[in-house]
N, C-alpha and C positions, 0 to 999 in steps of 0.2 A: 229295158235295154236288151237288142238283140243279141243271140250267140256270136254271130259272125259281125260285129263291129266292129272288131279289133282289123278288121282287114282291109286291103283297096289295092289297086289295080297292080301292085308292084308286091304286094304278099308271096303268091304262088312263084312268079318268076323269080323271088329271090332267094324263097327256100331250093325251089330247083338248080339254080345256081349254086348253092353253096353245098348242095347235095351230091350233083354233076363232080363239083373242083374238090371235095375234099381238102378243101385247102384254107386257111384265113383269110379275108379280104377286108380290107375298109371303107368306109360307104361311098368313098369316091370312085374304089375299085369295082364296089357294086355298080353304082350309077353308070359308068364308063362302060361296062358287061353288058348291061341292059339296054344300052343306046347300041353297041355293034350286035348283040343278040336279035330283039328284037324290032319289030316293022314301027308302030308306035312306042318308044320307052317313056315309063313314066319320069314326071320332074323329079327335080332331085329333094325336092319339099315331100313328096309321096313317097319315095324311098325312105328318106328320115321315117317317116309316121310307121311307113311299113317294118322298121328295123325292131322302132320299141313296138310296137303290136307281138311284133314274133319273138322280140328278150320275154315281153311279160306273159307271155305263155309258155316261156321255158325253152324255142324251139332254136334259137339260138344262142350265142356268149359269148361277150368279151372275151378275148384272150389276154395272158397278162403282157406288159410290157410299155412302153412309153407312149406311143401311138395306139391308135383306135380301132382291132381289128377284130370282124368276128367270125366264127365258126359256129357248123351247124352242130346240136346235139343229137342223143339218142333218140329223144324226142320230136327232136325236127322230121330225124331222116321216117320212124315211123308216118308223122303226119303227110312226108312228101313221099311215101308210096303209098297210102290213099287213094 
């Protein structure tokens, strides 16, 4: 299995996203960003995939509370100035 598996076409623009806003988003609010962001945005099925790819590598996190929202970590923001 390769290094870079965990990733796909909605990885990079969502760490940068959430790098850019500093702020918590939910995957809708991701998806929603990425359609007015970008020229092709990925589906909203490659966002999901992209989400857990970057929790299981630490680069992102739930935040707490009722709803579904996350933020990037310290971890993220290293990997998205890369």
């Amino acid at each position: 299995m390769g290094s870079e598996e965990w990733k796909n076409s909605a990885t990079d623009p969502i760490i940068n996203l959430l790098s850019e806003s500093d702020v918590a988003i939910s995957p809708g609010g991701i998806t929603a960003n990425l359609e007015y962001k970008l020229e092709r945005p990925p589906s909203r099925s490659t966002v999901t995939r992209a989400i857990r790819g970057l929790r299981n590598k630490g680069y992102i996190e739930k935040i707490d509370g009722s709803k579904t929202y996350y933020m990037i970590t310290d971890a993220g923001r290293e990997y998205a100035n890369k």
